[in-house]
Backbone as CSV, one residue per row, in Angstrom:
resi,resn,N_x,N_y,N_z,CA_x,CA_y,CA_z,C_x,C_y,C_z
1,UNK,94.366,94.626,118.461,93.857,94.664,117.099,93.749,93.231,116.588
2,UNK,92.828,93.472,115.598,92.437,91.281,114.965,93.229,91.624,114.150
3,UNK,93.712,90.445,114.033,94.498,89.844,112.380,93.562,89.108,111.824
4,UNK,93.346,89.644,110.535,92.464,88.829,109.499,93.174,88.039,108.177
5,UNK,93.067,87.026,107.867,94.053,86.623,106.543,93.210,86.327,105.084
6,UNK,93.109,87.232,104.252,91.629,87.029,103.130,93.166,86.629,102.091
7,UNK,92.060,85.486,101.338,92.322,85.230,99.739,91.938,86.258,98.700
8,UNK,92.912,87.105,98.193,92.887,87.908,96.792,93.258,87.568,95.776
9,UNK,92.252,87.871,94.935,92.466,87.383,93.436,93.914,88.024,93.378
10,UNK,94.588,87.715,91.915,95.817,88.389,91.582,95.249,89.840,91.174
11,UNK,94.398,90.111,90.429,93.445,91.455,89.925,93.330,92.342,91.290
12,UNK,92.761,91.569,91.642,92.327,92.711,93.562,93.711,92.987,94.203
13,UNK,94.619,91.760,93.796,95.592,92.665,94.624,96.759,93.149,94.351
14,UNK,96.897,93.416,92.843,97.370,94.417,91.762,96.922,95.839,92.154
15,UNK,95.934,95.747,92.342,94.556,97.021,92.642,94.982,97.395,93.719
16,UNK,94.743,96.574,94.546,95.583,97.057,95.955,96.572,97.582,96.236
17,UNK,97.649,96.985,96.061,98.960,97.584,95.753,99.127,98.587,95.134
18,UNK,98.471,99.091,93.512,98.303,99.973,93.432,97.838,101.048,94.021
19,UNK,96.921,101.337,94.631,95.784,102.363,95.456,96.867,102.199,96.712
20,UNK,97.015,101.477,97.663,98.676,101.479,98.602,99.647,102.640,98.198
21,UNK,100.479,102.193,96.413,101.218,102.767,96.157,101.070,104.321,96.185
22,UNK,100.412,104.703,95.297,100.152,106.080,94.898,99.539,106.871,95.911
23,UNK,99.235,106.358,97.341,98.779,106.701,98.285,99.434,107.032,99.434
24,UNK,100.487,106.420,99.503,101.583,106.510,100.226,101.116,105.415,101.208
25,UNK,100.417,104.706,101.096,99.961,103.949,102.473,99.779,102.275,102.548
26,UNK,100.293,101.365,103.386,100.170,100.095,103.677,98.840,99.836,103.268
27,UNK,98.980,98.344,102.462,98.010,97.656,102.103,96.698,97.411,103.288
28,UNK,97.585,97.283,104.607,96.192,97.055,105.242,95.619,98.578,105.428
29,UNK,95.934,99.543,105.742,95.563,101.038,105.660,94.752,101.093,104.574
30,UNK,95.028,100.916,103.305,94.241,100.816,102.240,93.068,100.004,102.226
31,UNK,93.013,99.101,102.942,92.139,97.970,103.229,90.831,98.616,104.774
32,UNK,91.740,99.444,105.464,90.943,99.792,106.400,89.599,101.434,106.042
33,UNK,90.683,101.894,105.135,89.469,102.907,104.383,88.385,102.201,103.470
34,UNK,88.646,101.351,102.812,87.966,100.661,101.867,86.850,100.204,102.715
35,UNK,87.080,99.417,104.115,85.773,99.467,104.282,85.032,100.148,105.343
36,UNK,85.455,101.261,105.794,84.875,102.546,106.409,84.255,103.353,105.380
37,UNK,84.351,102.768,103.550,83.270,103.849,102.568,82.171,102.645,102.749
38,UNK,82.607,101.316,102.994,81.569,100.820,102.540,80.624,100.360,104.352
39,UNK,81.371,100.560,105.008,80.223,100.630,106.139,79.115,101.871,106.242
40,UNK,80.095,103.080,105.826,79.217,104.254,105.470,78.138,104.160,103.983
41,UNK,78.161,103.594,103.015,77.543,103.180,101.714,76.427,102.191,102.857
42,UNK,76.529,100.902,103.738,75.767,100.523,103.951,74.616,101.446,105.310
43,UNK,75.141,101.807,105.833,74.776,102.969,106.909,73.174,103.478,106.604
44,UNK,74.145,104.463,105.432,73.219,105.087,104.815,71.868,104.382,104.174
45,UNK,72.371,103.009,103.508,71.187,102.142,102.808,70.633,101.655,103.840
46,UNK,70.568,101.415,104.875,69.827,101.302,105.739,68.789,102.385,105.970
47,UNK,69.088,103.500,106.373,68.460,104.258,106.839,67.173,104.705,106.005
48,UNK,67.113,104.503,104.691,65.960,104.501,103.643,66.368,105.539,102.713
49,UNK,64.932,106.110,102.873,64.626,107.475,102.159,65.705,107.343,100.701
50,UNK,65.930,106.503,100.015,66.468,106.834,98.480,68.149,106.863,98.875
51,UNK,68.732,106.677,100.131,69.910,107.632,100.635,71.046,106.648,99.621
52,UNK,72.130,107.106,99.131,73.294,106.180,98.946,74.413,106.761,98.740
53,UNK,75.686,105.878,98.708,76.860,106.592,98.462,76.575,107.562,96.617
54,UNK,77.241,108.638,97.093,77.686,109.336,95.904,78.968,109.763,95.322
55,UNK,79.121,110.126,94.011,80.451,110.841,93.696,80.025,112.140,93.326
56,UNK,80.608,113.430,93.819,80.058,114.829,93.536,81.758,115.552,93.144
57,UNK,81.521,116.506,92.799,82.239,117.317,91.957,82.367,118.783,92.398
58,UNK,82.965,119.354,92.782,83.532,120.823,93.287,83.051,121.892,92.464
59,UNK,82.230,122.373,92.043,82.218,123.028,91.120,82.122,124.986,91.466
60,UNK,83.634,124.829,92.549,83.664,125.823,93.086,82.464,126.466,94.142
61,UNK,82.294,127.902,93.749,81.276,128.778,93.929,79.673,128.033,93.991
62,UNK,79.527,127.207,92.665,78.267,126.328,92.683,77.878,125.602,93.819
63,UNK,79.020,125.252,94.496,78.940,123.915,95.650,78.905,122.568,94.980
64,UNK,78.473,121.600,95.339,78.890,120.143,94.965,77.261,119.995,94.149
65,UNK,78.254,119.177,93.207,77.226,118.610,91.912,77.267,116.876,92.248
66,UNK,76.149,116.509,92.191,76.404,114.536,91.783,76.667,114.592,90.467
67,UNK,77.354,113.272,90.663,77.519,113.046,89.010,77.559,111.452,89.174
68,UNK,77.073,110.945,89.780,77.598,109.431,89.965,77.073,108.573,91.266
69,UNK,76.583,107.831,91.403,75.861,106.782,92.611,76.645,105.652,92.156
70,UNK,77.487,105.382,93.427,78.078,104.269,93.709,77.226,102.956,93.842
71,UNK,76.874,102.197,93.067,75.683,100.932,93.479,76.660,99.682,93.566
72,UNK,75.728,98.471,94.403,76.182,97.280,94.643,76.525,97.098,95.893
73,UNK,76.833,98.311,96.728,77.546,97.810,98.141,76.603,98.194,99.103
């Protein structure tokens, strides 16, 4: 496995620690999902057709609603 060593703001890695905490999971774990959404967010923008990350909503019986497009990544 690589070892990587990044500079975090104090903000990002408040954030971090947080999302770690309440997660039950090591900062780099937290760090390794973070960018498996955003290789998948870029994936998809590649591929065209309008495609991008979304946030959708359970709405049971209905099936999944959008409510939200993740932009920037």
């Amino acid at each position: 496995m690589t070892r990587l060593t990044l500079d975090l703001s104090n903000e990002i890695d408040e954030k971090l620690t947080e999302i770690a905490r309440e997660g039950g999971i090591t900062k780099a774990e937290a760090m390794r999902r973070a960018f498996a959404l955003l290789a998948v967010a870029v994936e998809e923008k590649q591929k065209g057709m309008g495609r991008s990350l979304g946030i959708v909503q359970d709405n049971g019986k209905d099936g999944l609603v959008a409510i939200g497009r993740v932009v920037g990544v």
